[in-house]
C-alpha positions as CSV (number, residue, x, y, z in Angstrom):
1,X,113.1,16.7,29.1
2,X,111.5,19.9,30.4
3,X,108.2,21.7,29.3
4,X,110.2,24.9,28.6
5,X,113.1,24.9,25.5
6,X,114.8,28.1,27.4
7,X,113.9,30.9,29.6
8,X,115.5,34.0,30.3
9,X,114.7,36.0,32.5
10,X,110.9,36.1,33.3
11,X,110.5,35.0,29.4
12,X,110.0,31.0,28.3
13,X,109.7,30.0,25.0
14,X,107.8,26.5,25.6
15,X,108.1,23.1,23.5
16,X,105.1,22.9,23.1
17,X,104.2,25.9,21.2
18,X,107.7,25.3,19.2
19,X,106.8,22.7,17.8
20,X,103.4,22.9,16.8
21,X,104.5,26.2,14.9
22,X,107.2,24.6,12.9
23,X,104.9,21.9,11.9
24,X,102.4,24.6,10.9
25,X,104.8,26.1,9.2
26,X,106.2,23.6,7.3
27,X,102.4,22.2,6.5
28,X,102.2,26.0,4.8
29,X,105.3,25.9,2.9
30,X,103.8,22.7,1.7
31,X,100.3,23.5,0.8
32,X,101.1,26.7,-1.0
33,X,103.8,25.1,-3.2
34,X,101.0,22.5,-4.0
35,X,98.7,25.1,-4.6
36,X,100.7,26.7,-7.1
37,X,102.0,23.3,-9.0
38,X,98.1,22.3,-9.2
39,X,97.1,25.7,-11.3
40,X,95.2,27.1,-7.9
41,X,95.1,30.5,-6.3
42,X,98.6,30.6,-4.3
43,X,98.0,33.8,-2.8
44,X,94.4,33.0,-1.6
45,X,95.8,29.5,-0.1
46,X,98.1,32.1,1.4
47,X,95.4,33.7,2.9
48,X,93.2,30.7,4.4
49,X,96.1,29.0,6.1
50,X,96.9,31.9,7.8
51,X,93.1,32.5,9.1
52,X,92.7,28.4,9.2
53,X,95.0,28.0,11.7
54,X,94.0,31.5,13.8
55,X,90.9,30.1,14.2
56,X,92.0,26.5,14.7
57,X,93.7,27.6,17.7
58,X,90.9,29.4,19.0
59,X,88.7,26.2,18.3
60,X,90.8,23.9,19.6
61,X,91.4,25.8,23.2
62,X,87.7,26.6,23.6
63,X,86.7,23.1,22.8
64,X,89.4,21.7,25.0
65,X,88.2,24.2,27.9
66,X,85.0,23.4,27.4
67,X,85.4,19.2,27.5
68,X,87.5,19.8,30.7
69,X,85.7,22.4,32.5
70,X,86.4,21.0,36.2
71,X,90.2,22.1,35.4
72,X,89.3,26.2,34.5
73,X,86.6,26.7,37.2
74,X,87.5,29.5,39.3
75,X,88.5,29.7,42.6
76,X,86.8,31.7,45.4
77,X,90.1,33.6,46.0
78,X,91.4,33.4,42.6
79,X,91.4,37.5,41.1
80,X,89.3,37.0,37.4
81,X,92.4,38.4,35.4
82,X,94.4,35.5,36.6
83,X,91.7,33.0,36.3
84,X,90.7,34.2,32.5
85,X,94.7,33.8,31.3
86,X,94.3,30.5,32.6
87,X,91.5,30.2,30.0
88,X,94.0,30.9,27.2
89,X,97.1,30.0,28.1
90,X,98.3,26.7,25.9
91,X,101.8,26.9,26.3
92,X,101.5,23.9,28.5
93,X,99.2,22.3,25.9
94,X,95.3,21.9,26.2
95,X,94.1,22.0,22.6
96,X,91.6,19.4,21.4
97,X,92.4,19.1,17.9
98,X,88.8,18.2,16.4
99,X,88.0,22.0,18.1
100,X,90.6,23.2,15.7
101,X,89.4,21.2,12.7
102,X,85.8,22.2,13.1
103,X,86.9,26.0,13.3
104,X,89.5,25.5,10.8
105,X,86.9,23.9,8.0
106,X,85.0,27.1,8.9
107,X,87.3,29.3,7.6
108,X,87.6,27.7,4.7
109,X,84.1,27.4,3.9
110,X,84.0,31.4,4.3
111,X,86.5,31.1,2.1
112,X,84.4,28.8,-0.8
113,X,81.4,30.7,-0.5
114,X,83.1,34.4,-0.5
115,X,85.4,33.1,-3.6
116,X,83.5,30.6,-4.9
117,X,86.3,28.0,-5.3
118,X,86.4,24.6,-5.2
119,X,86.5,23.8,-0.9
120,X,87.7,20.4,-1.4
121,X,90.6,21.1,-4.0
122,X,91.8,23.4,-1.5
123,X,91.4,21.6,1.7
124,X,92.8,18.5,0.4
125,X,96.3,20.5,0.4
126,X,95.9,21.2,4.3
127,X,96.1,17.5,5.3
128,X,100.1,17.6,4.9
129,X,99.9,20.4,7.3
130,X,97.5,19.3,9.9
131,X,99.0,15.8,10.1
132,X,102.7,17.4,10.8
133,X,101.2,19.8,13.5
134,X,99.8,16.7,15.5
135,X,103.5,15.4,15.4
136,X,104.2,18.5,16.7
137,X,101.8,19.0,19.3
138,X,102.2,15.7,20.8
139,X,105.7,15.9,21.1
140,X,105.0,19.1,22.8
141,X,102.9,17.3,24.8
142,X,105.5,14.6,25.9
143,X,107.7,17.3,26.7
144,X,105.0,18.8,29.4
145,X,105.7,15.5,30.8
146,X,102.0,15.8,32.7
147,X,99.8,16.5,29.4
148,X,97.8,13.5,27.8
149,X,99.3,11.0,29.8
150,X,98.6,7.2,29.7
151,X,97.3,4.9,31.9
152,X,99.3,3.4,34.2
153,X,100.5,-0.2,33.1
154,X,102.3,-3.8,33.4
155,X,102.7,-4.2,30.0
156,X,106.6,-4.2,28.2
157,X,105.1,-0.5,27.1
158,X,105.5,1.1,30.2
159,X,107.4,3.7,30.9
160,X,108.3,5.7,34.0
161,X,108.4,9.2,33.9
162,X,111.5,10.7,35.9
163,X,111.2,13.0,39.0
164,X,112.7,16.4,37.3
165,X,113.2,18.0,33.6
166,X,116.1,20.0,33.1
167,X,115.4,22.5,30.0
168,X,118.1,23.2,27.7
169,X,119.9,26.1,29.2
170,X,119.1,24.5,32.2
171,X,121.8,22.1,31.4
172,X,124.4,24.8,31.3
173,X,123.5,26.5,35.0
174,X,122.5,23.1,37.2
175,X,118.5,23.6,36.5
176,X,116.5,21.0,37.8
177,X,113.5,21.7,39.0
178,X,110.4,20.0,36.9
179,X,108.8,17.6,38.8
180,X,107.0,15.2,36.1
181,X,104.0,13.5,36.5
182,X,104.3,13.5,40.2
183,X,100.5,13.4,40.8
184,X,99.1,9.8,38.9
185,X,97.5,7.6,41.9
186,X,95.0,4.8,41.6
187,X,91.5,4.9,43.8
188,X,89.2,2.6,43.8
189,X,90.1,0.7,40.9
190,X,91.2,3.6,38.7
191,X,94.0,5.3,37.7
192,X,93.1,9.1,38.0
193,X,95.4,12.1,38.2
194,X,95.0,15.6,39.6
195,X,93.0,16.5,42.3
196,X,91.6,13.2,43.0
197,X,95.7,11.9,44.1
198,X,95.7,15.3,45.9
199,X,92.6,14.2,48.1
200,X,93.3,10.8,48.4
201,X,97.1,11.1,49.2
202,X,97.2,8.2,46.6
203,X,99.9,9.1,44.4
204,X,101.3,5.9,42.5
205,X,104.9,6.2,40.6
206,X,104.6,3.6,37.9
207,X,105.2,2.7,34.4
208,X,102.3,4.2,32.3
209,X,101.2,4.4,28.1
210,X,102.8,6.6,26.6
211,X,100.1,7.6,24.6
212,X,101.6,11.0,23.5
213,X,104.3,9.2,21.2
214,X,101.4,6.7,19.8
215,X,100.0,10.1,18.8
216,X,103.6,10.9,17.6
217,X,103.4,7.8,15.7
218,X,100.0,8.3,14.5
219,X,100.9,11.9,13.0
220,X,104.0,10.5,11.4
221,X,101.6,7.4,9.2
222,X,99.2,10.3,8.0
223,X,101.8,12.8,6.9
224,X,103.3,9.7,4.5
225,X,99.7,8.6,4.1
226,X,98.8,12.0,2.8
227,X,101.6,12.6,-0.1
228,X,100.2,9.1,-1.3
229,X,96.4,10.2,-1.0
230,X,97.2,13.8,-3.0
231,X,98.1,11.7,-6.2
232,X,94.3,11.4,-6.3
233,X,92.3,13.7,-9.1
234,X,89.4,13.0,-7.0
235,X,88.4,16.4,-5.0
236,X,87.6,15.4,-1.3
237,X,89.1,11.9,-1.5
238,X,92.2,13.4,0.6
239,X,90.4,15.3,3.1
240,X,88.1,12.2,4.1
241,X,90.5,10.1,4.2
242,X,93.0,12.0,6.5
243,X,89.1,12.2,8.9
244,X,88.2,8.7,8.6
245,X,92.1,7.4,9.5
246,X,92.6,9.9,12.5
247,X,89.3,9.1,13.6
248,X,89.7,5.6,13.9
249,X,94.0,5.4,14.7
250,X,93.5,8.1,17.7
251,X,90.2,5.9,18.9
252,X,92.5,2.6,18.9
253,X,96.0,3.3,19.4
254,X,95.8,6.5,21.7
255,X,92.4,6.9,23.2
256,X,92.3,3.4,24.2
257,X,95.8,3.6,26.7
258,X,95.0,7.5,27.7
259,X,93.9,8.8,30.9
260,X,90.8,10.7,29.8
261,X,87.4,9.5,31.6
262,X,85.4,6.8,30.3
263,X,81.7,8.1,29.6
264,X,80.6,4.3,28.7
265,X,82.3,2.0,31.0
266,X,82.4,-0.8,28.4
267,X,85.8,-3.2,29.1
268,X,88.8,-1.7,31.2
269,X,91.9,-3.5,32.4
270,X,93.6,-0.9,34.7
271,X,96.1,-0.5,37.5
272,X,100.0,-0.7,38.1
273,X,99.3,-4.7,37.2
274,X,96.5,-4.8,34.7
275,X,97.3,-3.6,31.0
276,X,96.2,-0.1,31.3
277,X,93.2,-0.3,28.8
278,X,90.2,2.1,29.0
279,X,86.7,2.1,26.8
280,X,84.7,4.0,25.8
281,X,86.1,7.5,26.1
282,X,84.3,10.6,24.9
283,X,86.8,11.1,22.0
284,X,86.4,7.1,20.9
285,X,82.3,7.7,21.1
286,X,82.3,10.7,18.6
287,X,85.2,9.5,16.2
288,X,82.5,6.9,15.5
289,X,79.9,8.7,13.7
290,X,82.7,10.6,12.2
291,X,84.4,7.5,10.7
292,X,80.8,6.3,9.2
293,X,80.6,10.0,7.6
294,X,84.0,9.6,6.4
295,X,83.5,6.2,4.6
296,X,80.3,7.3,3.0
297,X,81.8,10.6,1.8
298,X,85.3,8.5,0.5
299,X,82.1,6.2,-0.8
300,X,80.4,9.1,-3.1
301,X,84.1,10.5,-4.2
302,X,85.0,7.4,-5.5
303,X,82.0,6.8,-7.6
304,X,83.3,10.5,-9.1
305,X,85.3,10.9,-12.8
306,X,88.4,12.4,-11.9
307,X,88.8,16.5,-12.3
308,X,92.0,18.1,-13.6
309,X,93.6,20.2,-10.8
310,X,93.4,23.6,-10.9
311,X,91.0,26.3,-11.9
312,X,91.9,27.9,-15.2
313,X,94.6,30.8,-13.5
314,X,97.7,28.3,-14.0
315,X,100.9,30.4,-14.8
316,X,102.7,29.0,-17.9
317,X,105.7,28.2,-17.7
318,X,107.8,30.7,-20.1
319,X,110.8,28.6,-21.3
320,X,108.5,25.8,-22.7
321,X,107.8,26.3,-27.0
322,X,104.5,26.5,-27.0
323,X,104.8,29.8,-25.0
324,X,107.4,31.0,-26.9
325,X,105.9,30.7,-29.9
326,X,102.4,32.1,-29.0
327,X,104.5,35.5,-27.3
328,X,106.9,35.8,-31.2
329,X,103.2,35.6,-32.5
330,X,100.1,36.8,-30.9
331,X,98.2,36.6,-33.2
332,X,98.3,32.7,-33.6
């Protein structure tokens, strides 16, 4: 494993940024062909993904920046230029992906009020999509080898990272030189990482969560989740669902082993021989007026008659009779 999937020269093309594309893209393919089958504006879905996930992007890094500001502040001798592409450089991850949700449902509600469509029978077709790009970032993410790690751990889940990362043409000319989550140490009861194993001269190698393929797993249950949820006639009822079941599956199976810093101290169990388990992080405090929302939204939906899809610009299909009968006779 290595951060980078090839370099040449100067130039890398990063995992990370691979993979989240191709899930991107394949969530686009996805929503557009839905789009058209469901009698909606293909060309305008088009259009939003493409500004959706621009502004995702953007939402996600300057939410992530902003919830881990100790890791972008400047440094006395550090030029601006250098410290500013620091600030937008996620080709070694750092996106917080409620950011680019919030900035994402932004777009779209430009979209619903500049259009006046229907915003849920359009963003129910971007769950497919969203769900696939969280496969993709945290595999990306596992791939960094240092980004959203886990807390270190006794349990049969452990896993040790290794010492170096050879990319793929690395394998062809003897590269080895990634040093993976070298820097995870435990002071004063805690795992930490960073600058605190730099200062303490602390560092632990151990067996830690690893909490990016529980998100891999998480990504995997909503994108099979969601092609069940779209049989719904129920505007909304997809795009609450996919909020409420994030929510709550990143709060339990991811936030709960990850090394993010607990804002509540409520129950932990950490250490190379405790069972790595953290509570309450800042993530697992806001997914749970988030889930509430969710479940009185999915609540009001499903009191709701169902709607046919679409809104009235369906293309007919040519070969079927009716069509050819009304274009022999006009008039009828």
């Amino acid at each position: 494993m290595h951060p980078e999937l090839f370099k040449i020269g100067t130039f890398a093309v990063a995992w990370y940024g691979v993979l989240i594309t191709l899930g991107v893209l394949i969530g686009a393919v996805v929503g557009s062909r839905l789009a058209e089958r469901r009698g909606l504006n293909a060309n305008l879905m088009s259009d939003m993904i493409f500004w959706a996930v621009l502004w995702g992007v953007v939402g996600a890094r300057v939410v992530y920046v902003l919830t881990s500001a100790s890791q972008f502040t400047q440094n006395a001798d550090e030029p601006f230029f250098t410290w500013l592409i620091r600030l937008i450089n996620i080709r070694e991850g750092g996106l917080a992906i409620h950011g680019g949700l919030i900035f994402g449902i932004a777009a779209l509600y430009y979209y619903q009020r500049r259009y006046k469509i229907n915003f849920y029978q359009y963003a129910d077709l971007f769950v497919p999509g969203v769900a696939l790009g969280i496969i993709g970032g945290r595999l990306g993410n596992f791939f960094n080898g240092n980004d959203t790690v886990g807390r270190l751990t006794a349990s049969p889940l452990g896993w040790t990272w290794p010492n170096t990362g050879t990319s793929i043409l690395g394998i062809f000319n003897g590269e080895r030189n990634w040093q993976g989550l070298s820097s995870l140490c435990y002071v004063n009861g805690e795992t930490k990482n960073g600058v605190d194993c730099l200062l303490n001269q602390a560092a632990v190698r151990g067996p830690v969560h690893l909490t990016q393929i529980y998100g891999v797993f998480i990504g995997v249950a909503l994108t099979i989740a969601a092609f069940y949820w779209l049989r719904s006639k129920r505007p909304g009822w997809v795009f609450w669902q996919f909020i409420f079941w994030y929510s709550l599956l990143r709060s339990v199976v991811e936030e709960t082993f990850r090394l993010n810093p607990l804002f509540i101290k409520l129950w932990i169990d950490d250490g190379p021989k405790g069972l790595g388990v953290g509570l309450l992080t800042l993530t697992q405090i806001y997914s749970i007026p988030l889930c509430l929302l969710a479940l009185f939204m999915l609540w009001r939906i499903g009191k709701q008659p169902e709607q046919p899809w679409g809104e009235g610009i369906a293309v007919p299909k040519p070969n079927t009779p009716n069509n050819l009968v009304s274009s022999a006779n006009p008039g009828k």
